[in-house]
N, C-alpha and C positions, 0 to 999 in steps of 0.2 A: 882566466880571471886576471884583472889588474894587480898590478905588485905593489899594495899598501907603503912601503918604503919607497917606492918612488913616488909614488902621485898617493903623499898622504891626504891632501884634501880632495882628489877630484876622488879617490878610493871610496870616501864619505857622501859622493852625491848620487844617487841612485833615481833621483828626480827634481826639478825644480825648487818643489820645496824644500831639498835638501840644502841646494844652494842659499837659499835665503835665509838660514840657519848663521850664516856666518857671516862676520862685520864685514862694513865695508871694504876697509882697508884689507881684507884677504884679495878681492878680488883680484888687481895683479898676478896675486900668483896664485890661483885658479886657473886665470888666462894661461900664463905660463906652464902650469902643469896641461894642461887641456891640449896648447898645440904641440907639447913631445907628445903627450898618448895618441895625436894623429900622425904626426910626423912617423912614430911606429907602424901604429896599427894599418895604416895605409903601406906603406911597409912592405908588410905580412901580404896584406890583401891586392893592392892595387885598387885603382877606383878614378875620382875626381877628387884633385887636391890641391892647387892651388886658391882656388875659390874658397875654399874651407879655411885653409891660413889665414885668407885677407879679413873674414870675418869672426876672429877667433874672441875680441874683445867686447864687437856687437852682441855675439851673441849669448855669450855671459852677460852682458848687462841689461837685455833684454829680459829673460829668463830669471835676471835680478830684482828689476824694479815692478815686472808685471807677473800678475795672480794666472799664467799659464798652468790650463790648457783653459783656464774660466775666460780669459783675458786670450785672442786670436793673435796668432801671428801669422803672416799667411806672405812665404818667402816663392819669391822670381824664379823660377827655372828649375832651382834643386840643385844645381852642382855645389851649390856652399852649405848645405844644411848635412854634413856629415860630423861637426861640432854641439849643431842642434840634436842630431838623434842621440850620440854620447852621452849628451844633458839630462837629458828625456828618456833613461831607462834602457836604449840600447848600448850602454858601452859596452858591457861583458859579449857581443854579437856583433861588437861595427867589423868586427875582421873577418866576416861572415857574408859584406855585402857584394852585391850582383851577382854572386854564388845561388844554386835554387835550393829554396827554401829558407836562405838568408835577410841579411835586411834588404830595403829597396834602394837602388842607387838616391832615388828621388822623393818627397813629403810621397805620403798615400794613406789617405785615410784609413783605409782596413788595417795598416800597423800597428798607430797608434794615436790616441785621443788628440797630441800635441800637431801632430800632420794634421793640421784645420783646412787645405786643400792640396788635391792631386795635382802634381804639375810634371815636367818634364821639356814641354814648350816653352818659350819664353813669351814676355812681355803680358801675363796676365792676373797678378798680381794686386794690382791694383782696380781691376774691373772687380775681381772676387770680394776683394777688402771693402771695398763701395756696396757692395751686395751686401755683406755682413753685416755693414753698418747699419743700413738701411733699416734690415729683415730686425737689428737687434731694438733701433729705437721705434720700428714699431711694436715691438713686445714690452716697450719700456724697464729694458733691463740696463743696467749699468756698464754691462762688457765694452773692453776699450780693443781696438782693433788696430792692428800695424800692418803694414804693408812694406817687404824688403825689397828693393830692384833694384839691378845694377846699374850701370851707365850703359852697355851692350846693350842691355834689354830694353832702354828708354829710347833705344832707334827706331821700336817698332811702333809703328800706328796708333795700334789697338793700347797703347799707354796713355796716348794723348788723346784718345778717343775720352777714357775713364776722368783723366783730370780735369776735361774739357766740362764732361756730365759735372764731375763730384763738385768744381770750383760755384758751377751754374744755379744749383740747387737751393730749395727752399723749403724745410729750412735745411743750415746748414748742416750735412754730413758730419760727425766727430771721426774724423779718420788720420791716422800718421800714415805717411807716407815717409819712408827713410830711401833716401839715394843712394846707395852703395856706390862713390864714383871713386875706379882704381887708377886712373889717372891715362887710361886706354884711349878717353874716345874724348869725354866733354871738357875738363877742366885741367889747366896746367897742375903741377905741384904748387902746392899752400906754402905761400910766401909771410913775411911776416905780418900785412897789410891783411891778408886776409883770415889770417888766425885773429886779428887781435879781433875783426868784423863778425867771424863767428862765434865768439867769445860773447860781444855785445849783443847781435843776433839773438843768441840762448839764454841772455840772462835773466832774472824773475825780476829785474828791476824796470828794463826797461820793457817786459813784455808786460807786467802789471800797469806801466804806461799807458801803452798802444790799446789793452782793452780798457782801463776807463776813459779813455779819448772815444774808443769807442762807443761806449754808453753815454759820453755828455754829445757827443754829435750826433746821434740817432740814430735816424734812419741810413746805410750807407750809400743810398742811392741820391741823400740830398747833396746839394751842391759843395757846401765845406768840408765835405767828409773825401767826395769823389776827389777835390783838391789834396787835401792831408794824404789820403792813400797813393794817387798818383805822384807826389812829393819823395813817399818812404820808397814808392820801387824805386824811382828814376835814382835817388840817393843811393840805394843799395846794390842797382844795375850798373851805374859804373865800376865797382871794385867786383861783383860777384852774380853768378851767372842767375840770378833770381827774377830779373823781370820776365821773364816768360812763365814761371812761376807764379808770380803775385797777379801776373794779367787772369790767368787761367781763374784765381780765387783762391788760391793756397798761399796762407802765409807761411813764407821763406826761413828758415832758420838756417846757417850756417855761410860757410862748410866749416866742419872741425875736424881734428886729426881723429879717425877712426880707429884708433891702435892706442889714445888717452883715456884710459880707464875714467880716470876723473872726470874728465869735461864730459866723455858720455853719462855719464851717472848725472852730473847737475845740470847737461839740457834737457836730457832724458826728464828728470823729474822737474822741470820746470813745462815743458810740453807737455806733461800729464796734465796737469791742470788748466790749459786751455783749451776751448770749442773749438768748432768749426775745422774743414781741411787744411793737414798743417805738412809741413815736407821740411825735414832734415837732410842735409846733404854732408855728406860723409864722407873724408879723403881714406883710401884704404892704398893698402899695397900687396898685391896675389901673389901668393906665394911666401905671405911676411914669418917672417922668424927662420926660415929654411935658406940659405944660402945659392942654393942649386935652382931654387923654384925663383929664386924672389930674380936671378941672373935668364931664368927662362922660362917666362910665364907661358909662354904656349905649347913649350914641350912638356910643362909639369903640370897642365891643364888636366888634366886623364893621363894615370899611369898604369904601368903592369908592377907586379911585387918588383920593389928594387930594396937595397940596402943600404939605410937610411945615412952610414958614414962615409959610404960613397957615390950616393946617386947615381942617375939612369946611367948604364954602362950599355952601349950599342954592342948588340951581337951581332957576333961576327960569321963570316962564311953568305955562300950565295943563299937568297929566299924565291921563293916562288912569288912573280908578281900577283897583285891583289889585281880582283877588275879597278876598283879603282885606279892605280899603277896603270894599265890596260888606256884606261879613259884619258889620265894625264899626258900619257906617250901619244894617243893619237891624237889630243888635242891640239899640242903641239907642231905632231907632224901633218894637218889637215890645216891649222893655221898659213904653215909654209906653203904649201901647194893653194892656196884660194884667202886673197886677201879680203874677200869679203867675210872670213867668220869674226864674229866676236864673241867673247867667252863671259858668262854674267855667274855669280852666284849670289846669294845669298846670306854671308858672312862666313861662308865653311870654306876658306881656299884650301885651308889643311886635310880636314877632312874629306875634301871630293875632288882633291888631286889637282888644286890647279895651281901651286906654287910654282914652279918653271913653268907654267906658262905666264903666271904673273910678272916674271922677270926676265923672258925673251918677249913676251911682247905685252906690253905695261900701257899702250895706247890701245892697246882692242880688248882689259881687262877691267871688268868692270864688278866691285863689289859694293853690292846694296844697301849692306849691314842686315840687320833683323827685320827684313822686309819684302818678304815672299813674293805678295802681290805684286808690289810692285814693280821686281825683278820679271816676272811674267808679264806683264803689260809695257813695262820696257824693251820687253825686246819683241813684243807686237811692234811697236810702235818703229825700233828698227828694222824690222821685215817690210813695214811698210814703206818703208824708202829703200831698199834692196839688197840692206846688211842681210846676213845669213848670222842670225843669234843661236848661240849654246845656251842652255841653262844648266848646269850641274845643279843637281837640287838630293837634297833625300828623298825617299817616297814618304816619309811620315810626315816631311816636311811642306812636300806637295799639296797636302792635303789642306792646309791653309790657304792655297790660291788657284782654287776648284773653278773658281768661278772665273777667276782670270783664264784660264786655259780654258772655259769653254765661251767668255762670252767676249775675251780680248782676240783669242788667237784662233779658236777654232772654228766659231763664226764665220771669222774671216778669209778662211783658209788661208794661214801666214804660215812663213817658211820658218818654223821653228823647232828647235831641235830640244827634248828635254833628254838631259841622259842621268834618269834617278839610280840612284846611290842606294842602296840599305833597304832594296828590295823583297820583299818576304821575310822568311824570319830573323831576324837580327842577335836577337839572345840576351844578354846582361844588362842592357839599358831600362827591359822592358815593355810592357804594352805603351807606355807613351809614343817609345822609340822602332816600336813596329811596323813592317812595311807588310801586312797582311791585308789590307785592302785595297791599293792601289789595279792591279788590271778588271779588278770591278768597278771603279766611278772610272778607271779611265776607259773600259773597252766600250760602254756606250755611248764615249762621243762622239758624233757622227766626223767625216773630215782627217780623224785621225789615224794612223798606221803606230802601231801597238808592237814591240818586239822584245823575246826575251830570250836571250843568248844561253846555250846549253856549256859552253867552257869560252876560254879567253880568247880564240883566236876569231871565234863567231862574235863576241861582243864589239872587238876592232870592225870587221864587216859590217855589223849593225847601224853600229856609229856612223861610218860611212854610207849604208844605202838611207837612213834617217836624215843625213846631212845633205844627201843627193835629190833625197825627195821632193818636190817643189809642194808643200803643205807641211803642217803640225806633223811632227812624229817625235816617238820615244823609243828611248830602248833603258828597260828596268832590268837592274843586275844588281847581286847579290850583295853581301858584309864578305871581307876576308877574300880567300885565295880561291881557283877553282880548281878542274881536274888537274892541271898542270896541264896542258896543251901550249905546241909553242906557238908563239904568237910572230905573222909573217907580217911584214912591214911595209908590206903593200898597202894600199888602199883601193882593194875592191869591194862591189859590193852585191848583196843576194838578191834573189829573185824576188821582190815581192811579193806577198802572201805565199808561197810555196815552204811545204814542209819540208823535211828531210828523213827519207825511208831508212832508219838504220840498222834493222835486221828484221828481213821476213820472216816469220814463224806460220804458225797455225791456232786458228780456234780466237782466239783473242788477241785486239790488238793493245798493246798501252801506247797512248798517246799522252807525252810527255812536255810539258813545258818549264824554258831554263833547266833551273840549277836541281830538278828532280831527272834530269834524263841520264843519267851515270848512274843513282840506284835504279832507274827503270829497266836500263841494261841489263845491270846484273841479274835482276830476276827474270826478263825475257830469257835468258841465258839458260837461266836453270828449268825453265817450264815449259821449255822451246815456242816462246809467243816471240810476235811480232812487235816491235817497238819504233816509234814514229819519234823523231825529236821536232815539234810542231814548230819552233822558231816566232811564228808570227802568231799574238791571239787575236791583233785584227788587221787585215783579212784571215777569215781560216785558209786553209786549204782545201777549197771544195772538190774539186775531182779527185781528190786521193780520200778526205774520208768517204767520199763517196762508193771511191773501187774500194777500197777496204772496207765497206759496209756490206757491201756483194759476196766475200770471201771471207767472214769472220760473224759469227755468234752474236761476239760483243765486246763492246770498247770499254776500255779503263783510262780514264781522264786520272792528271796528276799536275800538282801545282803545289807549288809555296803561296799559296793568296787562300784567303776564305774561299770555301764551295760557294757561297752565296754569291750569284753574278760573275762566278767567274772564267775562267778561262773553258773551265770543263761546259759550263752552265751556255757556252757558246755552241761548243760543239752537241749538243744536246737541242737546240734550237735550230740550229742546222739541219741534221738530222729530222727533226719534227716537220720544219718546212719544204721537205724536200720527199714528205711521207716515209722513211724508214723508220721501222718499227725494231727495235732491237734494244737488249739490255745494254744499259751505260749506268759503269761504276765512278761513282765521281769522288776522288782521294784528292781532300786537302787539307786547310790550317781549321780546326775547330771554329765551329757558331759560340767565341769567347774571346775574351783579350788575355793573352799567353802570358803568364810570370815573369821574370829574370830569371836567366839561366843562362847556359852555354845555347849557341845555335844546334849542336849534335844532340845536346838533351832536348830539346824544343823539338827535334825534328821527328825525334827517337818517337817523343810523347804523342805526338799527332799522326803516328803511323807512315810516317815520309823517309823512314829511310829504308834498308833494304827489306831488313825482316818483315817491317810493319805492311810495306806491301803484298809481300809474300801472303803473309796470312790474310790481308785482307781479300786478297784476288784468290787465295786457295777457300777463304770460305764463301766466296760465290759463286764459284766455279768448282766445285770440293776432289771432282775427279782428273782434274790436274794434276792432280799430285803424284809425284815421281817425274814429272818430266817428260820430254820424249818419249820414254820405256811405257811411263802411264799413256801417253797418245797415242802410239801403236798399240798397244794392249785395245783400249776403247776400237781404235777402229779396226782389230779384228775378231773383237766381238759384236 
């Protein structure tokens, strides 16, 4: 429970309307108390936290001036709405989040009413908020809709896609759009020229102006209006980054200090009372009030519990490399051996390991921003000229540029490499952040070579023979660390499509793919079955499960991906077309989208780790059981 003496007012908001209980002038120190109870309780927890600081005053004043959850607010990505759920009824539970059972790192609407949309993707935001609007004035209800996004997230397309629709429209959309820019990507720091601009920008005098100009001028498509309007951007485009804005049909507001209580509350309530699509833009600072976050935004992006008086303290002693770690190193050293790779991602250099490579080789590294596709279609487009392109990607993140991998690169049979990140189950992020679909949309594209490494020193090899290959290939690997295997610094590579036999048994074979073939081990161990680490789901291995179909019962498939279409759902087809008739047990991620939790509890839950196979294979097989002892028993009776 909160400590009433410390956060005497935030102790009193138990939801929005509690906050609107109190003057103005508290607000400040609501804000204040708001980001110590995150600066703690993240703390305690770990989570996403910098983003959360930068909107600690938006989001008090949002929650101030609008009748939420009646009134939508419908925020970018999720990493900053950890101030928002405190607001809204979770604070006694924020220290609880991506814990299972806890709150959700990200909005979700099954939490709560104030989550008006699911997200955890970026840049969508504003599409949903245009949806809202829409759906709301055709019910003719009065709800006013906001839309939060950052500057990150305005890299991507599908932003520009929404304001392109919502500016175009007739009639006009009533939608806000708020810019969250922390000073990363679009806008320098706010100078005095451009504070005094968003001042003027928001204020009710001159905006009470601009619309009865616009009702003595009419229509705005006639001639003196189209003048006047083209007049105010070109005016406003030289000091402030608005003519792109005002082009699209959104009028401009700002930028203001996003950390001015004041000025947000009087453009805030000056922008309520105008029509049509409008966009505030907001100077913020991630990490703001924290000393340690605001000195390192990217390392205080996402933390583990630390302690708040003396920030992230690096632990020490050796770790076991991550695949990622894995993927970095050989990026690296495949770089130095073959001047044709280039290295592309997505905006995750941190994330998918490619910082030293960014800075030993900074002309063959190329970062997209929030822009999936067209990192995939870029590096079609350099295969076509005879670059050899990397794509480090996530697998949840893949999922976005489906169509560029089958209609850029696979088509074409282009020499490209994707080596997804955050393969099967991931754990704390979530079902957004899940990689449980991927060797299903990708094992049906025709062209491509499919691979999923059983520990680290196979994922190096994969890298390699997918690098080697002359067409599309992948290799999907895991979150976190693997068995520990050491990783040899060669750069060879595997046999294509061939499995790997790694203990003969009897009666049943499990056929294992990736990071399930270490618990498959363990129970072929005890039940004395055979276990295959199949490495490749496409190609299978046809002459092995073939003789393993001749000398076994029946096969037990095993995957981190959905059953549906996947790795198992191949060898089963297989099988079919080749006329063997034989039981196949097929263990994988539930027909659902898996909670926040740990990956060991995720794994636990869906029967993927040892136990869960055990049982599942002793209850289709039930006279297994004991082992060996029980298999000579059987056959000498």
């Amino acid at each position: 429970m909160i400590d009433s003496t410390r956060y005497p007012r935030l102790s009193r908001i138990d939801a929005p309307s509690d906050l609107r209980q109190f003057d103005e002038s508290e607000l400040p120190a609501i804000a204040d108390e708001l980001r110590a109870y995150l600066i703690e309780s993240v703390g305690r927890s770990g989570g996403h936290f910098g983003a959360g600081l930068g909107v600690i005053e938006l989001t008090t004043v949002l929650h101030y001036l609008y009748d939420t959850p009646h009134d939508r607010l419908v925020w970018d990505v999720g990493h900053q709405t950890y101030p928002h759920k405190i607001l809204t009824g979770r604070r006694d539970r924020i220290h609880t989040v991506k814990q299972k059972d806890g709150v959700a790192p990200f909005p979700k609407r099954e939490e709560s009413e104030y989550d008006t949309f699911g997200v955890g993707h970026s840049s969508t935001s504003i599409s949903a908020a245009l949806g809202m609007a829409v759906a709301n004035a055709q019910a003719g209800n009065d709800r006013r809709v906001v839309a939060v996004i950052g500057d990150g997230a305005m890299t991507a397309g599908m932003a520009y896609e929404a304001l392109n629709h919502a500016g175009g429209m007739e009639p006009e959309p009533d939608v806000l759009v708020i810019l969250n820019d922390n000073r990363m990507s679009i806008s320098e720091a706010v100078g005095g020229l451009t504070k005094m601009l968003g001042r003027a920008t928001g204020s009710r005098t001159l905006n009470a102006l601009r619309e009865g100009g616009k009702k003595l001028l009419g229509d705005k498509n006639n001639p003196t209006a189209k003048f006047v309007r083209r007049w105010e951007e070109h005016w406003k485009g030289m000091f402030v980054p608005s003519t792109l804005f005002e082009e699209m049909g959104f009028h401009y507001t700002g930028p203001i200090d996003g950390h001015d209580v004041k000025a947000l509350v009087e453009t805030l309530k000056t922008l309520q009372g105008l029509k049509g699509p409008q966009l505030l833009h907001v100077i913020t600072t991630k990490g703001k009030g924290y000393e340690f976050a605001e000195g390192d935004q990217i390392g205080y992006h996402a933390v583990s519990p630390f302690d708040p008086d003396k920030g992230l303290v690096a632990k020490g002693g050796a770790k076991k490399p991550t695949y990622t770690d894995v993927f970095g190193d050989w990026l690296c050293d495949m770089a130095a051996a073959d001047p044709l790779l280039l290295g592309i991602t997505p905006a995750m250099r941190e994330g998918s390991g490619l910082v030293r490579f960014s800075k030993e080789y900074p002309a063959r590294y190329f970062d997209t921003a929030i822009a999936e596709q067209h990192a995939v279609t870029l590096a079609a487009g350099m295969a076509c000229e005879g670059a050899k392109p990397v794509v480090a990607i996530y697998s949840t993140f893949l999922q976005r540029a489906y169509d560029q991998v089958v209609h850029d690169v696979a088509v074409q049979k282009l020499d490209v490499l994707f080596a997804i990140d955050r393969g099967g189950v991931v754990g704390p992020d979530g079902a957004t952040h899940a990689g449980n679909l991927d060797l299903s949309f990708l094992r049906c594209v025709p062209n491509l070579v499919l691979m999923a490494p059983a520990d680290e020193n196979e994922c190096r090899q994969m890298l390699t023979t997918g690098f080697r290959f002359e067409g599309p290939a992948a290799v999907r690997y895991p979150r976190g660390t693997g068995p520990g295997v050491a990783v040899d610094t060669t750069l060879d590579t595997l046999p294509i499509g061939k499995a790997e036999l790694r203990k003969r048994g009897a009666r049943v074979a499990l056929l294992a793919f990736g990071a399930i073939v270490p618990a498959a081990e363990q129970v072929a161990a005890e039940l004395g079955l055979t276990v295959v680490n199949m490495r490749f789901v496409r190609p299978l291995d046809r002459a092995l499960l073939l003789e393993l179909s001749r000398t076994h019962e029946g096969f037990v498939t095993l995957e981190d991906n959905v059953v549906a279409g996947g790795a198992g759902s191949g060898v089963a087809e297989l099988l079919n077309a080749e006329g063997v008739t034989m039981p196949v047990l097929h263990l994988g991620l539930p027909d659902a989208f898996q909670h926040h939790a740990s990956r060991e509890d995720l794994l636990a839950e869906a029967g993927l780790d040892a136990a869960g196979i055990r049982d599942a294979v002793l209850r289709r097989w039930p006279d297994l059981r004991g082992g060996s002892a029980g298999l000579q028993a059987a056959a000498a009776g």
